[in-house]
N, C-alpha and C positions, 0 to 999 in steps of 0.2 A: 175418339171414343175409348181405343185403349190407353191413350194415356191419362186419360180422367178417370179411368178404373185403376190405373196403377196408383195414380196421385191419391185416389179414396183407399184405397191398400197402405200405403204408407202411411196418410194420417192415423189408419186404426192402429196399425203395428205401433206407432207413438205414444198414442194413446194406453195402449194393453201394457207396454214398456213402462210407460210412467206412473203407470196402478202395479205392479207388480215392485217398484222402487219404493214408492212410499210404503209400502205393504213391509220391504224388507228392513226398511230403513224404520220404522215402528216395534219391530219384531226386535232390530239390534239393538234403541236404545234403551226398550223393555227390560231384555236379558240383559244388557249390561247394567240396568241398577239393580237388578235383584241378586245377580254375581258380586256385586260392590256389598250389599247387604250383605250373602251369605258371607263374605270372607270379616264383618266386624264380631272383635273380641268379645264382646260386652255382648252377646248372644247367647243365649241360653242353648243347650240342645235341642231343643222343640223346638223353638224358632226357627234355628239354623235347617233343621230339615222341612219344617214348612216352606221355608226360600226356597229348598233345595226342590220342593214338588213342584213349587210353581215354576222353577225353571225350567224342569221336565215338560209341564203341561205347556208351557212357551212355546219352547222348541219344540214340541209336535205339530206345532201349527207350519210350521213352516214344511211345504210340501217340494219336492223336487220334477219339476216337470220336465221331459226328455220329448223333444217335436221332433218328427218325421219328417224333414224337409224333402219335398218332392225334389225329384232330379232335372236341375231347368238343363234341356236341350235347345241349341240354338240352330238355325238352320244356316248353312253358309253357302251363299252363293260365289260362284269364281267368277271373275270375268275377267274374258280371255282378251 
C-alpha cells in the first residue's frame, strides 16, 4: 500500500517535472528569437522597442516557485 502511494507520488512529481520543462523550454526558445530580432540593424526604433515589450511581456510569464519541502524524518531502530 505504501509503496504504491509512493510509486503514484513519483509518477506525478514526473509528470509536474516534465510540464514545467516544456513550459521553460517554449518560454527560452521564445525570448531567444525575439532577442535575435531585437539586436538586427535594419530595425527601425519602433520596432526595436516593440521587440523589446514583447520580451518584457515574455519574461514575466515566467514565474519562480520556491516549495516547502516538508522534513522527512525516519525512524531508526537499533538492534542489539
Amino acid at each position: 500500500m505504501i509503496l504504491q502511494k509512493r510509486s503514484d507520488l513519483i509518477f506525478i512529481l514526473a509528470t509536474l517535472a516534465q510540464i514545467a520543462y516544456t513550459f521553460e523550454q517554449k518560454i527560452l526558445i521564445k525570448s531567444s528569437g525575439l532577442r535575435r530580432r531585437a539586436t538586427f540593424k535594419i530595425l527601425s526604433d519602433n520596432s526595436r522597442m516593440a521587440v523589446k515589450d514583447q520580451i518584457s511581456r515574455m519574461l514575466t510569464k515566467i514565474i519562480v516557485v520556491v516549495e516547502a519541502y516538508p522534513e522527512l524524518k525516519t525512524k531508526q531502530t537499533t538492534i542489539l
